[in-house]
FITIMAR-120359 format. One record per residue (C-alpha): x, y, z; residue in one letter. Coordinates in steps of 0.2 Angstrom, whole numbers, plus 5000, padded with zeros to 4 digits. Example, Ala and Ser with C-alpha at 12.3 -4.5 7.8 and 13.67 -1.06 7.14 Angstrom:
506249785039a;506849955036s;
This chain:
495349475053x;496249355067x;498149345064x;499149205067x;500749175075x;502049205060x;500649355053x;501149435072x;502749425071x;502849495056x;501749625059x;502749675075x;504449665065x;503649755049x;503249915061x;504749895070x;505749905052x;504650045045x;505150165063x;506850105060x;506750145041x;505750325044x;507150365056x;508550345045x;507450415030x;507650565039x;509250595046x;509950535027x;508750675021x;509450795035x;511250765033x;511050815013x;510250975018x;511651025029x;512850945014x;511851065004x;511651215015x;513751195018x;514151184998x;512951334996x;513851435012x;515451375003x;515051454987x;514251614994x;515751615004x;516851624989x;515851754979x;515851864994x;517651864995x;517851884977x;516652034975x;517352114992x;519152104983x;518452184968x;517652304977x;518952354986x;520052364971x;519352514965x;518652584983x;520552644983x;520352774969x;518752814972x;519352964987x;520653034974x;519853034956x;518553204958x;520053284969x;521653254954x;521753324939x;522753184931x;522152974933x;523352874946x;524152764935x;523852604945x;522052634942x;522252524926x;522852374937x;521452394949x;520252374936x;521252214928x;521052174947x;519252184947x;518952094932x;520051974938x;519051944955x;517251944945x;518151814934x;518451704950x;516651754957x;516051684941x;517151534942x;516251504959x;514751514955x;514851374939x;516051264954x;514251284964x;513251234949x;514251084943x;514251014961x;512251064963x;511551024948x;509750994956x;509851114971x;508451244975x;509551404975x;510451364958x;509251494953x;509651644963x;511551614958x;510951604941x;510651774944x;512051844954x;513051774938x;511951894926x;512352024939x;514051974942x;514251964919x;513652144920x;514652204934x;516052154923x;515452234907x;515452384917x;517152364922x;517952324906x;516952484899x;517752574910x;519552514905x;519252564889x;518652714893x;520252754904x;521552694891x;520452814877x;520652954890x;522552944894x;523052914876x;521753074872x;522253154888x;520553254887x;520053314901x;518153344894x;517953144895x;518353144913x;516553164921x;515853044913x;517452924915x;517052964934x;515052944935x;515452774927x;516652724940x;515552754951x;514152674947x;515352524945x;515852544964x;514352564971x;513552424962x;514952334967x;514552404986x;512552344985x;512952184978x;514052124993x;513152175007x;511752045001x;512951915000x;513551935019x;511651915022x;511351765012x;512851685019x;512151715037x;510351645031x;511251495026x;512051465044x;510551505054x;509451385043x;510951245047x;510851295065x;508951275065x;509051105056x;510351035067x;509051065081x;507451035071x;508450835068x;509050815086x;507250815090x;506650715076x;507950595078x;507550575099x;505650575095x;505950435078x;507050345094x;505650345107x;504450265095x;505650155089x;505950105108x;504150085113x;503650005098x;505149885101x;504649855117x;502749835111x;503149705098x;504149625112x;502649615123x;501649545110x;502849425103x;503049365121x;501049345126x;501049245110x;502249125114x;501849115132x;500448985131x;501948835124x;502748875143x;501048825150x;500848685135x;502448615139x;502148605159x;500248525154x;501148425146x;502348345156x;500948345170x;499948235156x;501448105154x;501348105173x;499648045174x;498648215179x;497248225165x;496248325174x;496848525171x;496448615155x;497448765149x;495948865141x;496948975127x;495949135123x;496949165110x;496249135089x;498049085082x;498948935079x;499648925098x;497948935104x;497248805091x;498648725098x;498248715114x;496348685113x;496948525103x;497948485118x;496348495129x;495448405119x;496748265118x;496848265137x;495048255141x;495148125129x;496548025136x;495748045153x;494147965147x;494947835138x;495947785153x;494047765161x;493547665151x;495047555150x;495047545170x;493047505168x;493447385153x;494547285166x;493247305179x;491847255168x;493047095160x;493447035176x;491347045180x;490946975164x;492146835169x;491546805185x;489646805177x;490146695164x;490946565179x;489446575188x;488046555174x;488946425169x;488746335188x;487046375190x;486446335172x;486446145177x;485846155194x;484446285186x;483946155175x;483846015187x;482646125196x;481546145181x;481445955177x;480845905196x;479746045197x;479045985181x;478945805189x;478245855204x;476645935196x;476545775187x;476245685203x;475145785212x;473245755210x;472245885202x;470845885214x;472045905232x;473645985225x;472946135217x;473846255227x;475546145227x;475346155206x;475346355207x;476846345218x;477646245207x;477146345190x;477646475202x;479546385203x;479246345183x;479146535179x;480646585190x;481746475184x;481346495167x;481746685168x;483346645178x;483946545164x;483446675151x;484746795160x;486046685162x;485846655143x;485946835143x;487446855152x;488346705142x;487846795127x;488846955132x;490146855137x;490446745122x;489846855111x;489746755095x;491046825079x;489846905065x;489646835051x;489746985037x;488846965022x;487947115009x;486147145014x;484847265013x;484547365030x;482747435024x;482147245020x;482847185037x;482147345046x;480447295040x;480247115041x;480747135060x;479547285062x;478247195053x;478447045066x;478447145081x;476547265074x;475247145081x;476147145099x;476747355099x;474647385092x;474147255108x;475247385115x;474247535111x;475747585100x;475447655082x;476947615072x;477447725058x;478947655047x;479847735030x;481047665020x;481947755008x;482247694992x;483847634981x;484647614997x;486347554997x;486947375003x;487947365021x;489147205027x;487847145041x;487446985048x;485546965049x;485346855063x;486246985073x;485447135066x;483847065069x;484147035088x;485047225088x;483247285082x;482047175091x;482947225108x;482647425103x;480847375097x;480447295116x;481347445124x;480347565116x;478647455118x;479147475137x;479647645137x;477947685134x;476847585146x;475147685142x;475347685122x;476247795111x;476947805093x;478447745087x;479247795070x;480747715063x;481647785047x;482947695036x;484047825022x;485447855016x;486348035020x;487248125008x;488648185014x;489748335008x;490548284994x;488948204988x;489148044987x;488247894999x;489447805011x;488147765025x;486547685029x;485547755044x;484047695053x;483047805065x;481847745081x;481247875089x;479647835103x;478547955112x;479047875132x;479547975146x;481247995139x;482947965147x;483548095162x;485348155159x;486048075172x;485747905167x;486047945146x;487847925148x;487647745156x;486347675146x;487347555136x;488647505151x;488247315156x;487047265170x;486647445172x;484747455168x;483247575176x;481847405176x;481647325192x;481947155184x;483047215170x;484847135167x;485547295159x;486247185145x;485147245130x;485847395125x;487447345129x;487247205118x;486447335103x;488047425104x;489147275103x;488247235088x;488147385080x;489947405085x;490347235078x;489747305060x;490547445060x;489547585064x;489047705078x;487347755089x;486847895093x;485547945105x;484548085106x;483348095121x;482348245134x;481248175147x;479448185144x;479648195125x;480348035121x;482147945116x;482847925095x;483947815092x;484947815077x;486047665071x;487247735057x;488447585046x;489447595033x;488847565014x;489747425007x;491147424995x;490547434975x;491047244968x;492447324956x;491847264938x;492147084934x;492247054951x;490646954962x;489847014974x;490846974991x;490447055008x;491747155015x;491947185035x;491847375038x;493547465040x;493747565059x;495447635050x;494247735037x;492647795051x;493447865068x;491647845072x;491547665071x;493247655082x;492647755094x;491147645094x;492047475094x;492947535108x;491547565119x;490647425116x;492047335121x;492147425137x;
């Protein structure tokens, strides 16, 4: 999956959040452990103290009551005492409970409570049983008055030795956490840090090609079309700049053209100047000569009459080209009306059979059916077609076959916009090198060629609004494929009216316009 620009960022800031969120997760998690572990230190704290005091309450009477025949009468008081610190151990444990509703050890003081309930039972017995046995004064009640207090004691003795332990359980686990959440919190940093600094360097190769654009570009407005960027990159920013590449190259080879354009304007304008001088003189040369044979006997002059039909063929080829070139120059407006491409395809090919089978060429044409109408003028379409026919007829000097193929593609959304026609021959075909220049005036491969014909094909095709297309490999032959415009449906109630193609609606046929006009 190729992410883009915004999907990186995000990505980078998403992980970045998530370290950032997982390291404060944890500390908030730490920081109520150790709130925990220092109510529950608190609480255990308290009891401790509270069953320490009531322990030590009675541990003061426990030396004296085997050894004395009579009860120390403040023995009553410590066991108010006792009970009084159990009550207060108690009270601890409920504080603990109220404040820790969900914590993990609010079972274990659920059972120090029972233990704790007990323990005070046990005392309150015992102050019964020591007010019964003063008010009786029976001496006969005092062993078991003793065996009970001391079973109170030393449960009260093996209860609170636990309770230092616990408390120092709590504490150590506190210690440990402390340490185990300094680590944690320098590792959670580390990788918070490196995957800043990651998301940094990836945020920064990302943007780094719009430095480059920026420097292309001014380089562009300088003139410099020249240097590509080349962004390996699959997001936007490389889009970006491939775009950028493409939009320079095509820049630089439209400036080409326009500085051959000129070139060729100023040519064309010089060639039309000069046609025009020689036309006349051509013509005079052409009447004498004419003249001349006239006066020359048949029986001495013969070899003066071939030089003169000699001069007759000359200057009528010379004034073939500079109708040529006059025809390039003022090339005549078209005159666009609805016609039917397959008809005029094969009335033209129809004409030219007898001379391309004299040729040793076998001609093959198909037209396709239900074809739709194109804004064309005839006259010029005819002369666009003938031009190809005699370029392929001479393109295969030794015979060949030539088939041409008029349709209608359907395109992706199913409906037909354009009418194509498709000549392909079996020649020698065209070498790269000159398929880039075939349709630039005067430039032809003949020895005796103007290099006017395709250049006028293009114009033509041009003219109407479509694009050609060429498709060539040497020793295999050269298809030429003409593609125009259908013409706009007559909407209902309307007639019929031809319609000149629209350049603004086919880049194609701009790009074609404009380099037929080079």
């Amino acid at each position: 999956m190729r992410l883009g620009v915004s999907g990186k960022i995000f990505l980078a800031y998403t992980v970045l959040l998530l370290a950032f969120t997982a390291n404060a997760t944890f500390t908030l998690v730490v920081i109520h452990r150790a709130r925990q572990g220092v109510v529950a230190n608190e609480a255990y704290l308290d009891l401790q103290g509270s069953v320490d005091a009531a322990w030590k309450s009675l541990n003061d009477f426990a030396s004296s009551l085997g050894r004395n025949l009579r009860l120390d009468p403040n023995l009553a008081l410590g066991l108010r005492m006792t009970h009084k610190h159990l009550d207060d151990a108690q009270a601890a444990i409920d504080r603990y409970n109220g404040r820790e509703p969900l914590s993990s050890r609010r079972s274990d003081f659920e059972v120090k409570r029972r233990q704790i309930g007990a323990l005070r039972d046990q005392a309150d017995e015992l102050a019964s049983e020591l007010a019964a046995a003063e008010v009786a004064n029976d001496p006969r009640a005092r062993p078991d008055f003793d065996s009970h207090f001391a079973t109170l004691t030393h449960n009260l003795n093996r209860m609170r030795r636990p309770l230092r332990g616990e408390s120092g359980q709590i504490a150590q686990q506190l210690r440990d956490d402390e340490e185990t959440s300094l680590q944690m919190a320098v590792g959670l940093g580390a990788v918070g840090l490196l995957i800043g600094v990651g998301a940094f360097v990836i945020i920064l190769r990302t943007l780094q090609p719009l430095r480059t654009l920026r420097a292309r570009a001014q380089q562009v407005a300088g003139g410099d079309y020249g240097r590509r960027i080349g962004a390996a990159s699959h997001d936007e920013i490389g889009e970006l700049v491939r775009e950028f590449d493409v939009m320079a190259a095509a820049i630089q080879e439209r400036e080409q053209r326009l500085i051959r354009s000129e070139r060729l304007a100023t040519v064309g304008r010089m060639a039309a100047q000069i046609t025009h001088e020689v036309r006349n003189p051509l013509a005079s040369i052409g009447l004498y000569a004419e003249l001349l044979g006239d006066e020359i006997a048949d029986e001495t002059g013969a070899e003066a009459r071939r030089l003169l039909t000699s001069i007759a063929s000359e200057v009528d080829r010379l004034t073939e080209i500079t109708e040529n070139y006059l025809r390039f120059a003022r090339f005549p407006q078209a005159r666009l009306e609805r016609e039917d491409l397959g008809a005029i395809a094969a009335a033209v090919l129809e004409f030219s059979r007898a001379e391309l089978a004299q040729a040793g060429i076998a001609l093959e044409v198909s037209v396709a059916g239900e074809l739709p109408e194109i804004a064309a003028d005839e006259s010029q379409l005819r002369q666009a077609l003938l031009n190809l026919v005699r370029n392929a007829r001479e393109a295969m000097a030794s015979g060949g076959r030539l088939q041409v193929t008029v349709d209608a593609p359907v395109i992706a959304s199913g409906a037909v916009r354009q009418v194509r026609l498709r000549l392909s021959d079996s020649g020698a075909g065209i070498p790269e090198a000159d398929r880039a220049k075939i349709f630039d005036p005067f430039f032809s491969t003949k020895e005796k060629g103007t290099g006017l014909g395709l250049a006028l094909v293009q114009q033509i095709v041009a003219e109407h609004g479509g694009r050609i297309d060429v498709d060539s490999e040497v020793g295999r032959g050269t298809t030429l494929t003409l593609t125009f415009p259908a013409a706009a449906e007559p909407r209902e109630g309307e007639a019929p009216a031809a319609t000149a193609p629209s350049a603004a609606t086919d880049e194609d046929a701009a790009a074609a316009m404009k380099k037929a006009l080079a």
